[in-house]
C-alpha positions in Angstrom: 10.1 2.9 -22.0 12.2 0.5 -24.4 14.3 -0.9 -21.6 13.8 -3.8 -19.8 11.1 -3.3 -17.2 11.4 -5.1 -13.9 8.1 -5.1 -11.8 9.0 -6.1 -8.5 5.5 -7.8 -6.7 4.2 -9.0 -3.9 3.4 -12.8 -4.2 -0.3 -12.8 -4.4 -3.5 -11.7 -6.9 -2.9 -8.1 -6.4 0.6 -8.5 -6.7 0.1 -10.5 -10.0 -2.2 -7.7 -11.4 0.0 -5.0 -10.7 2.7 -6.8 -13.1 0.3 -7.6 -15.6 -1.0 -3.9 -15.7 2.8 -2.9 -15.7 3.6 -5.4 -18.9 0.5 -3.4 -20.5 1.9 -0.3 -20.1 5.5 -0.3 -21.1 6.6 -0.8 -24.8 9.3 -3.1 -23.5 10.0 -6.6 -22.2 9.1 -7.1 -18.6 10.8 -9.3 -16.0 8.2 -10.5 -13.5 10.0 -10.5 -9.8 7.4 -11.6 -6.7 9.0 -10.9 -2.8 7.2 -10.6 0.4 8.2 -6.8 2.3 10.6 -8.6 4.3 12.4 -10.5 1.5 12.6 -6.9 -0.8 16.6 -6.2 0.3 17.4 -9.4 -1.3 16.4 -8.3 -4.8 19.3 -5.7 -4.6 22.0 -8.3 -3.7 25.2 -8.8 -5.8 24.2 -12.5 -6.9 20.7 -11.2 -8.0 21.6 -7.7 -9.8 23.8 -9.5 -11.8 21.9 -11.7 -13.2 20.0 -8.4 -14.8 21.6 -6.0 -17.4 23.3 -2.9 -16.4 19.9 -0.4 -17.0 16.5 -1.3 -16.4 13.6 0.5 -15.0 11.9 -0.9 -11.3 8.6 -0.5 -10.8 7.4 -2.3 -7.0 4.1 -3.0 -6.5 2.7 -4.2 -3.2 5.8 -4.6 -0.9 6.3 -2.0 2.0 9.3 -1.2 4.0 9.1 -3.3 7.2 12.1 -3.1 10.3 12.0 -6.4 10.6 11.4 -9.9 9.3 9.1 -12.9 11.0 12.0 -13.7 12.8 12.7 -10.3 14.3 15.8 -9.5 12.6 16.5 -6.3 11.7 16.5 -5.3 8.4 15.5 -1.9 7.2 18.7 -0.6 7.6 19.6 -3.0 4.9 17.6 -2.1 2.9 18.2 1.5 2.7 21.5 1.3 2.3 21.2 -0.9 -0.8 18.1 2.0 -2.1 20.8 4.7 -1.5 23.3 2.9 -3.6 21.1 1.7 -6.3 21.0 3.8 -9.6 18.2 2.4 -11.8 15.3 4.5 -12.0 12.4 3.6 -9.5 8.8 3.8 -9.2 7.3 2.5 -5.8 3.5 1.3 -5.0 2.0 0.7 -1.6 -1.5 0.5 -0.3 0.2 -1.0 2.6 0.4 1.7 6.2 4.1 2.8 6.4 5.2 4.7 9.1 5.8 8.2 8.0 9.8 8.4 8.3 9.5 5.0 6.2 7.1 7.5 3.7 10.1 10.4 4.1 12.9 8.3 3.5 12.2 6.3 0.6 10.6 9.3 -0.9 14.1 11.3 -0.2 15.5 8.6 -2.4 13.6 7.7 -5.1 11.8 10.9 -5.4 8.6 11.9 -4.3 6.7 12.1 -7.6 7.7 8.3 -8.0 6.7 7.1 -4.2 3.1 6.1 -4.3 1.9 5.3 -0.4 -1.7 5.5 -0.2 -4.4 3.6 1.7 -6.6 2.0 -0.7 -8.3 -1.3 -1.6 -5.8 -2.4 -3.7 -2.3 -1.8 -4.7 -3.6 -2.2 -8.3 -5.7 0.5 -8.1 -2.9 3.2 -7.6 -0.6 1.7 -10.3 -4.0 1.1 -12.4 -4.6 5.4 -11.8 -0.3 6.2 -12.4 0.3 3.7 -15.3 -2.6 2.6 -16.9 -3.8 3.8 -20.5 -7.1 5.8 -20.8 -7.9 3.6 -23.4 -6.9 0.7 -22.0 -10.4 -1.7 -22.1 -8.9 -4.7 -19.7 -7.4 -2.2 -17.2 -10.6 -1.5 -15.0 -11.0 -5.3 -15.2 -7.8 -6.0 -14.0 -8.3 -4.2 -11.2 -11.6 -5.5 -9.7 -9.8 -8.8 -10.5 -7.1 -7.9 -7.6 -10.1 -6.5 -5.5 -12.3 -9.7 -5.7 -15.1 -7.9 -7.4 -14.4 -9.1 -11.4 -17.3 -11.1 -13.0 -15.4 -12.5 -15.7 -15.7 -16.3 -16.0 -11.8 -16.8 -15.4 -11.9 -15.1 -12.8 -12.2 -17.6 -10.5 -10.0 -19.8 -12.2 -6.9 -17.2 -12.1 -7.3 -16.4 -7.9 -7.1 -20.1 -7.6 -4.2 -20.2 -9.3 -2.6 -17.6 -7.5 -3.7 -18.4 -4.0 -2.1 -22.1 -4.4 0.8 -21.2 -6.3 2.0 -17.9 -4.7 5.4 -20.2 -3.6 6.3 -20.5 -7.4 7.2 -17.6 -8.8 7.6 -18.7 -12.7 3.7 -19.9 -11.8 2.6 -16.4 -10.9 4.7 -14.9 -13.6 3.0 -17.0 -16.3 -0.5 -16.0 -14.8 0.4 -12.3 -15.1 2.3 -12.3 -18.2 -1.0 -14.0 -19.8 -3.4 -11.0 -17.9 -1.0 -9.0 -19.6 -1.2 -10.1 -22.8 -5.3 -9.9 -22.4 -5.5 -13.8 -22.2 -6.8 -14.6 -18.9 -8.7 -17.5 -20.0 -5.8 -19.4 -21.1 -3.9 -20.7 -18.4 -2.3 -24.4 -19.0 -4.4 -27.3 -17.8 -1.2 -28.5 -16.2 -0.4 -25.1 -13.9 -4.5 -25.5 -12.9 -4.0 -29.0 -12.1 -1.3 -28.1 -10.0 -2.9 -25.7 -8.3 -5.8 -28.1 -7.2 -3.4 -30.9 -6.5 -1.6 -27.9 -3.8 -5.0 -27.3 -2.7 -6.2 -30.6 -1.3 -3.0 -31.3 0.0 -2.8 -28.0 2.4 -6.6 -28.7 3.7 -5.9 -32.2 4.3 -2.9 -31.1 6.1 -4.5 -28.2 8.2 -7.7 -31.0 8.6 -5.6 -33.3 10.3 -6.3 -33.8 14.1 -3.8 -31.8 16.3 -5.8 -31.6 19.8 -9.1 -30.0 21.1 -9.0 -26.0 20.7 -8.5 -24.1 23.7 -11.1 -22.0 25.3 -10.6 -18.2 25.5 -12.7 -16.4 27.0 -16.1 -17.1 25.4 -14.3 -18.3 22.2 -11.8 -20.7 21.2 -8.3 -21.1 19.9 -6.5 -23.4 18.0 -3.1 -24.1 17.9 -1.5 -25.5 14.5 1.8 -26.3 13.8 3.2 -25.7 9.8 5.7 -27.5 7.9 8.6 -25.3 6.1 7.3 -26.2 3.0 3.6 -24.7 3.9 4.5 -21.4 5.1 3.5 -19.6 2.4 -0.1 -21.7 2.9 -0.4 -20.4 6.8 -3.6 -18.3 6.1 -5.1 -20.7 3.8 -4.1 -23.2 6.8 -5.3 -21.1 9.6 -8.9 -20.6 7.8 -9.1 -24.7 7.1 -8.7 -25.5 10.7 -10.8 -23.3 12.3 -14.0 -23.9 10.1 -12.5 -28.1 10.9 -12.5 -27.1 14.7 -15.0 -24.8 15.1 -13.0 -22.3 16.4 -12.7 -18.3 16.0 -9.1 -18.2 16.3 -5.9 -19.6 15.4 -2.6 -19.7 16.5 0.3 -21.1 13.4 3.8 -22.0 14.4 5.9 -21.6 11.3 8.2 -24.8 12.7 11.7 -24.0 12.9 11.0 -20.3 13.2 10.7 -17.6 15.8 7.4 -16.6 13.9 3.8 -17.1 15.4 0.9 -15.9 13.4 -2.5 -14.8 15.1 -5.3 -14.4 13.3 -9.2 -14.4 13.7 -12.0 -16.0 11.3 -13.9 -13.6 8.9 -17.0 -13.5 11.0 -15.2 -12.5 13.9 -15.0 -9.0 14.5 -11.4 -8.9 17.0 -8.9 -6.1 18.5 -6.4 -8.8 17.9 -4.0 -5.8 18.1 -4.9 -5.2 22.0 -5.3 -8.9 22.9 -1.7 -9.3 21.2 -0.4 -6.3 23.2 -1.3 -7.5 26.6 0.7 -11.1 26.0 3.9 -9.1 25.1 3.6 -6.6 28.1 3.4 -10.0 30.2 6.5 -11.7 27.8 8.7 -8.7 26.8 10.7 -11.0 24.8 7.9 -11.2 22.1 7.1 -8.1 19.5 4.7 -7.5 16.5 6.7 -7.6 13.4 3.8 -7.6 11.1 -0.2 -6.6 11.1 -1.9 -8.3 8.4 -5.5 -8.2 7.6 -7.1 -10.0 10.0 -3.7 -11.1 11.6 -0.8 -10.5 13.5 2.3 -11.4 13.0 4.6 -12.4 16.2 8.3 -13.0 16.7 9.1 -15.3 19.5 12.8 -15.6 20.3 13.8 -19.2 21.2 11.0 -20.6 20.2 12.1 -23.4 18.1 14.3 -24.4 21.3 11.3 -23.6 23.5 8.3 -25.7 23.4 6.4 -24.6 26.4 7.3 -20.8 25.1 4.2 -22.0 23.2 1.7 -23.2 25.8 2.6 -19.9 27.5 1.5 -17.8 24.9 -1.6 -19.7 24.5 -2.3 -19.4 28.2 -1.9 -15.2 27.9 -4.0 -15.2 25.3 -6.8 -17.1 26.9 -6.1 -14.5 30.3 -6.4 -11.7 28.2 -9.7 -12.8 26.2 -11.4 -10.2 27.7 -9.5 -7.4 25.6 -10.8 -8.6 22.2 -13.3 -6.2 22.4 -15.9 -7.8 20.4 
């Protein structure tokens, strides 16, 4: 494995682990890539592939294939097509649920023995159990790291930096790069400074005053609106104003996009799955693009155009309360 090794990752700590455990493994340089599911047929693009040598290995770690993106459109054939047409050698991890044709047809193409779709707790852990070295000391570390179990000092001090920088991918490759190298405790004082800098900014944003929360059933919603340049920050957003509201559950608008994302505090155990099924039987124009832990990801066409699209949503929801099922 002399060749140029490009791990392809999701953008967040297990992500970030997975392509420091892949620079451990290979004898090689390593190119650090991070894409959401939805973004992974732009990696094969023209403009991107040639900005990469003619042979190199691809390892993916994280990203699943999805039919569509947050704004409904279609894309898995894309992406298929540009699988079927690539000719680097390919190694696939997912601890993401894939529906089984997804499972048969990306095996069918990259091979089965190199398609890894298991449930597990962590995408690390099956490219820890494939790729790691027996004698590896940092692997098992590594690991627990992406699973939020590690009791290492940095530890910490490296999800922080992920969690506020996931929308900078030369920031996540420099985390894993130094995982890699078995240097976790040395991330620049500028990167962590940035990261804490991000940080008060989103909670002051998602802090900010935007209405009373709106009862459902004997809970309460909250609706909050997020800026292009915090979409990546919608979870981190979502959790910050319902602990500021005192609310169970909250409602983001990614403004400018068809995309709503429902999600539910912690403490809350929710079918937001049923719930979110009863509003699109009553607006068959809405589907579930995404299921997320804790979340549900919505397309809304129009939306953008459609203001009260919104206040109808939230009013389903609060008819349907009694589905939640907790």
């Amino acid at each position: 494995m002399d060749e140029l090794t490009v791990g392809l990752c999701a953008p967040d700590l297990d992500g970030v682990v997975c392509a420091a455990l892949v620079g451990r493994r290979v004898r090689g340089p390593v190119e650090m890539q991070f894409r959401r599911s939805q973004d992974l047929a732009g990696f094969f693009a023209d403009d991107m592939q040639r900005k990469l040598p003619n042979s190199y290995r691809l390892v993916i770690c994280g990203p699943a294939v999805v039919h569509a993106d947050w704004d409904g459109r279609v894309i898995r054939p894309r992406l298929i097509e540009a699988l079927r047409a690539f000719i680097q050698p390919v190694e696939w991890f997912s601890a993401r649920p894939w529906a089984p044709e997804d499972v048969a047809t990306a095996a069918h193409i990259v091979g089965e023995e190199r398609l890894h779709v298991e449930p597990a707790t962590s995408c690390a852990a099956l490219v820890r159990r494939a790729l790691a070295r027996p004698d590896d000391p940092l692997a098992e570390t590594l690991q627990a790291l992406a699973e939020g179990r590690a009791q290492e000092e940095w530890a910490g001090t490296v999800e922080h930096a992920v969690r506020w920088l996931k929308d900078e991918p030369a920031a996540l490759g420099r985390v894993g790069a130094l995982l890699s190298e078995g240097r976790p405790a040395d991330l620049p004082e500028a990167l962590l400074h940035r990261a804490s800098a991000r940080e008060a900014e989103v909670r002051r944003e998602a802090e900010a005053p935007s209405g009373e929360p709106t009862p459902v059933g004997a809970h309460t919603l909250c609706v909050l609106p997020v800026k292009p340049a915090r979409w990546p920050f919608w979870q981190e957003m979502a959790r910050t104003a319902m602990d500021a509201r005192g609310a169970e559950f909250c409602l983001c608008l990614l403004e400018g996009r068809s995309a709503l994302m429902l999600c539910a505090r912690a403490d809350v155990p929710a079918d937001l799955g049923v719930w979110v099924r009863y509003v699109t039987d009553m607006l068959p124009g809405l589907s579930v693009v995404d299921e997320l832990p804790g979340a549900v990801v919505l397309c809304a066409p129009g939306l953008p155009r459609r203001p009260d699209l919104k206040d109808e949503i939230v009013r389903l929801l609060a008819e349907g309360a009694h589905l939640l099922g907790n």
